[in-house]
Each structure stands twice: as structure tokens, then as C-alpha cells.
N, C-alpha and C positions, 0 to 999 in steps of 0.2 A: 620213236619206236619203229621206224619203218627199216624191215629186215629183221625184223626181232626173233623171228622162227627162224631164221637162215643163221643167225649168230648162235642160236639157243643149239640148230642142230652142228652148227662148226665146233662146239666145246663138245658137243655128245661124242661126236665121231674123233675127234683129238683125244678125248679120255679112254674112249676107247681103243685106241692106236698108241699110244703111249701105254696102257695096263696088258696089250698084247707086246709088246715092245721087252717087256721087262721079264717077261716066263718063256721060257720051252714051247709050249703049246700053242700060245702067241704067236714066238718066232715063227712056228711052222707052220700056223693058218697064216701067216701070213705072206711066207714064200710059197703058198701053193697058188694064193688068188690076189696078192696083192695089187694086181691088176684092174681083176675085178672090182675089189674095193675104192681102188683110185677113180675107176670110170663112177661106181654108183656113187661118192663121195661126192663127186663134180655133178651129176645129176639131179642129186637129194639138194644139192645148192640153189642149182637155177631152178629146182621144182618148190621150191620154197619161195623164192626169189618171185618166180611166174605166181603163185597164189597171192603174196603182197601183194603185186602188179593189179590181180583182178580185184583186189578187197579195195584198196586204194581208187578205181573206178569206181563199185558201186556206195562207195563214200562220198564219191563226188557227184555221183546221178542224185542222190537224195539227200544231198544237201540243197536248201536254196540259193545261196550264193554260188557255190563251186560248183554246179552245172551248169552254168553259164562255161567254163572252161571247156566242157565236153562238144562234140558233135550234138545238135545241128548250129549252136553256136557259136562253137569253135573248131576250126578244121583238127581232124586225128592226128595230124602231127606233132600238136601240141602237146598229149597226153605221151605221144610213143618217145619225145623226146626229155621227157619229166621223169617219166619209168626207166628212159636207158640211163640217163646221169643220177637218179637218186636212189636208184633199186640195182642195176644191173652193173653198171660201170665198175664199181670197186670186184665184183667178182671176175669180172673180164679181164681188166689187167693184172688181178692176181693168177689169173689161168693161163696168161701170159708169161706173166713171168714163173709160175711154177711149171710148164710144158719148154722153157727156156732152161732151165734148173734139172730138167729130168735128161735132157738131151744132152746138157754143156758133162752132168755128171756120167750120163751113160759113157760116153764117147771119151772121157778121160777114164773112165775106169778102165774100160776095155783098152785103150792102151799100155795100160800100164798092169795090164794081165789079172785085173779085180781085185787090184792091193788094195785098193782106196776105202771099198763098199763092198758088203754083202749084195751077192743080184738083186735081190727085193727092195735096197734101202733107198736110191733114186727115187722109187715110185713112192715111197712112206715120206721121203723129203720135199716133195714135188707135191704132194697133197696136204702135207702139213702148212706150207709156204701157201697154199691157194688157199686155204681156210681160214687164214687170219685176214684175207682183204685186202682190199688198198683203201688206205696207205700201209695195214698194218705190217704188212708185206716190208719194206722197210725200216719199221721196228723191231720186225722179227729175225730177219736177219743182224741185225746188231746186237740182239738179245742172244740170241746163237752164238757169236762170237766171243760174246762175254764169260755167256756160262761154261763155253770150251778153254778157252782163257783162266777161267778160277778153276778150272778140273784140272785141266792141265799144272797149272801152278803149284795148286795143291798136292796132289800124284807127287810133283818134284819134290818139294818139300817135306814130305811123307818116306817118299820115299830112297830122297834124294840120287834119283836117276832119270832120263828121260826116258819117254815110252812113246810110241803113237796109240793115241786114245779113240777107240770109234766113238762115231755121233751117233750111230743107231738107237740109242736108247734118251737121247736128247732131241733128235726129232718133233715128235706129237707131243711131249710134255711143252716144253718152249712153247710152242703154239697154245697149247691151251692158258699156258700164263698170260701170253699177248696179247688172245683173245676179251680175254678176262681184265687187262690193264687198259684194250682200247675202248671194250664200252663201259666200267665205269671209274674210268680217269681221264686217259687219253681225249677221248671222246670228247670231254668239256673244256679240252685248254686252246689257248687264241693258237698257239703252234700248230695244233692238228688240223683245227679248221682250214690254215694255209694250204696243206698238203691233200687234203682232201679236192677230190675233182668236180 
């Protein structure tokens, strides 16, 4: 259960980014502040993240066994490096790799004169990709691929022509599935354990 409010609120804010995604009114709250939303997304993460961190200490101050872990016991390093690998780590390097994702896609968009994305959709791509975690981060983009892959397919077959398909509206939903597949599937098989840090 540790992280439980940080995953609880990574599906809130994907549901919610995926149901503006798909209306008018959506799109355009969301190109006025998607910024904004991107910075408080990453926020609400680590402020989540930081509350486990303290709940997880005063667990272990009033336990009898597991204060012995803490200070005067045990030096603070011990606890600050428990909190960075089992609380913090998986949102770090998905903030990596989604701040990687936001800059690789800025910077080809804007070459290629904003064919690729809407302005806003980097920042909607970059925060969905950071809200699944790591590893989900890795799942997610494969999961991406896929579901563009069977749209795409499909579209041809339908329509029998090709088209280029935006991902704007496959963003936050993706995510919210992977979300959803890594804590209660993923989460318990010997593979993920691997990949987990």
C-alpha cells in the first residue's frame, strides 16, 4: 500500500485529462493552462508522495520493533534512503523521462512547424507518461503504441486509406488504463518485480 494516495490521485488527474481531452471545453481549459496543470499534477504527486514518507515514520516511531530503524538508533540516512527507493524513486524517473518527452516532442514539433501536436499536447503527453511511474513508464509507452497501431489499422480498414491519426486524445486515457493494470496486475507478477528499482 505504500503510495496508495499518489496512484489513487495519478488515475484522478489521468480521468480527468483524458474526459477534457475528448470535448471542446476540455480542449480549451486545457490549452489556456496546461501548464499549469502539468506543474500542479507533478506537485499533487510528490505532496502525496511527502505525506506517505511522514505516515511511514510515525509507523515506525510507534512500533516496537521498527524504531529501533529510526534515530537515536539508527542514523537518518537510513530512513531517507528507504523513503527515496520505495516512495520517491519511481516518480523521479518518470519525471525524467516525462520532462525528456516534453522537450524531445517540443523541439521536433517546432521544427517541423507544429504538424506533429497541438501546443498543449507535449505538456498533456509528458504528464500522462509521469503519472504511470516507473516502471509503468515503460508499459505505457508500449501501450501507446499499440492502441495507435489498432486505430491506425482499423481507420485503414474502414476506411481503406491512410491518414495521420492524432494521439491527443489517447494520451490520459492510456495512462489511466496502465495505471490501473500496474497496481492490480502488473504489480504482482515476478517480471515487474525485475524492473522495478
Amino acid at each position: 500500500m505504500e503510495g496508495y494516495a499518489a496512484s489513487l490521485a495519478a488515475l484522478g488527474i489521468a480521468v480527468v485529462l483524458g474526459i477534457a481531452s475528448w470535448f471542446e471545453l476540455g480542449r480549451f481549459l486545457l490549452r489556456r493552462h496546461i501548464k499549469l496543470i502539468f506543474l500542479a499534477g507533478i506537485f499533487i504527486i510528490f505532496g502525496l508522495t511527502g505525506y506517505a514518507v511522514a505516515r511511514q515514520y510515525l509507523l515506525w516511531l510507534h512500533d516496537p520493533l521498527a524504531r529501533f530503524l529510526l534515530p537515536p538508533y539508527q542514523d537518518i540516512s537510513y530512513f531517507v534512503f528507504y523513503s527515496l527507493t520505495h516512495f520517491f524513486l519511481p516518480y523521479l524517473i518518470s519525471v525524467v523521462a516525462a520532462l525528456l518527452l516534453l522537450i524531445a516532442a517540443k523541439v521536433l514539433n517546432k521544427k517541423q512547424e507544429e504538424k506533429f501536436f497541438e501546443k498543449e499536447e507535449p505538456y498533456l503527453a509528458a504528464l500522462s507518461l509521469f503519472l504511470v511511474g516507473h516502471p509503468g513508464w515503460l508499459i505505457y509507452l508500449v501501450a501507446l503504441i499499440l492502441a495507435y497501431f489498432i486505430l491506425h489499422t482499423s481507420y485503414f480498414i474502414l476506411r481503406r486509406e491512410a491518414a495521420r491519426l492524432p494521439l491527443y486524445r489517447l494520451w490520459a486515457p492510456t495512462a489511466f488504463f496502465v495505471i490501473l493494470l500496474n497496481e492490480y496486475w502488473f504489480g504482482q507478477t515476478n517480471w515487474w518485480q525485475l524492473l522495478v528499482i
